[in-house]
C-alpha positions in Angstrom: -26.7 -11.2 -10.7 -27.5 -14.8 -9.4 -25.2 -16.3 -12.4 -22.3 -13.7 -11.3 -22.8 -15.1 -7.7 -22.9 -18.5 -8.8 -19.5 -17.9 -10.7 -17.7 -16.7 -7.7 -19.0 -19.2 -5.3 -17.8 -21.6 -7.6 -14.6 -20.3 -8.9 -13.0 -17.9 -7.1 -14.3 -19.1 -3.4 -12.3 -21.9 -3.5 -8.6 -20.1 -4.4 -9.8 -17.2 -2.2 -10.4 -19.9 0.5 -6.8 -21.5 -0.2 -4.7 -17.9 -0.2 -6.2 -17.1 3.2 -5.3 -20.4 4.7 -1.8 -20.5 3.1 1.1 -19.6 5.6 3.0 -17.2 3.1 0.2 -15.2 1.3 -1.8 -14.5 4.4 1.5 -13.4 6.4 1.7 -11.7 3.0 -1.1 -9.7 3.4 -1.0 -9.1 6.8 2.5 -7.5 6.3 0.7 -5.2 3.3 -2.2 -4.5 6.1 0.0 -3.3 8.5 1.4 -0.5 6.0 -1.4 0.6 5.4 -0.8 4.2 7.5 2.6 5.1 5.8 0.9 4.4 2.5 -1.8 6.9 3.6 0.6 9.3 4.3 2.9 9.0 1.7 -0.3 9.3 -0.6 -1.6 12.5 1.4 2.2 14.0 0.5 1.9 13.1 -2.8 -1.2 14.6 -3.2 -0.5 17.7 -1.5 2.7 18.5 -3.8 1.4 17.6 -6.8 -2.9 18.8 -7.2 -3.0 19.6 -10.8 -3.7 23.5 -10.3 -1.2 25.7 -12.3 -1.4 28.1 -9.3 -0.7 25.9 -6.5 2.2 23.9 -8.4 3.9 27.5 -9.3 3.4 28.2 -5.8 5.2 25.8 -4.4 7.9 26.3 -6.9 8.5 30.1 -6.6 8.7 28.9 -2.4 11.1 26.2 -3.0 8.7 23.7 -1.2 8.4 21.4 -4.6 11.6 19.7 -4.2 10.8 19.3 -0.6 7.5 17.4 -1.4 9.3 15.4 -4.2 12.0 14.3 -1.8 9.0 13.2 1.5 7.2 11.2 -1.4 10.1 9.1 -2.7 11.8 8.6 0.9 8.5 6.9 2.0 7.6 5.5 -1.2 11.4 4.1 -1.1 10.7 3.0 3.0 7.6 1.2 2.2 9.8 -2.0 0.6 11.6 -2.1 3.7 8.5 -1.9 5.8 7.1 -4.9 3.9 10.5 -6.9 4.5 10.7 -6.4 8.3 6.7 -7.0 8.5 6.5 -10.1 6.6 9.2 -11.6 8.2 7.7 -10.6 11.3 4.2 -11.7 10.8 5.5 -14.6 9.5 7.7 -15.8 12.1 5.2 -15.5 14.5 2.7 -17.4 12.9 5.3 -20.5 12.6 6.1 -20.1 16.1 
């Protein structure tokens, strides 16, 4: 464990340490932060219309409700890319003042 911890200190600590004080890749991950809900979300729909029980997904199909989940999954999964535009550009205008 010590050698793993060594490793990392020495290695990866310094590029981890460089990525958070870069402009772009912190206002990078603040944008991806900042998402975070609507991925939840779009993960709880997902989830919801597609468990893998054979009774629940022929349920929703004999209702008509599977096309309805299909279609709230890929409008936020397709929304997310312009969330992370209009964040990023956001987080990192204001960190440049």
């Amino acid at each position: 464990m010590k050698n793993l911890q060594k490793f990392l200190n020495k290695f990866i600590a310094p590029i981890a340490k460089w990525v958070s004080h870069n402009l772009f890749f912190s206002s990078l991950a603040e944008a991806f932060m900042r998402i975070t809900p609507i991925t939840l979300g779009g993960a709880l729909v997902l989830l919801i219309g597609n468990f893998p029980i054979l009774a629940w997904m022929q349920f929703l199909q004999k209702v008509g409700w599977a096309t309805h989940f299909s279609a709230a999954q890929n409008a936020t999964m397709n929304v997310l890319a312009l969330f992370v535009v209009f964040n990023f550009a956001y987080v990192y205008a204001e960190k440049c003042k």
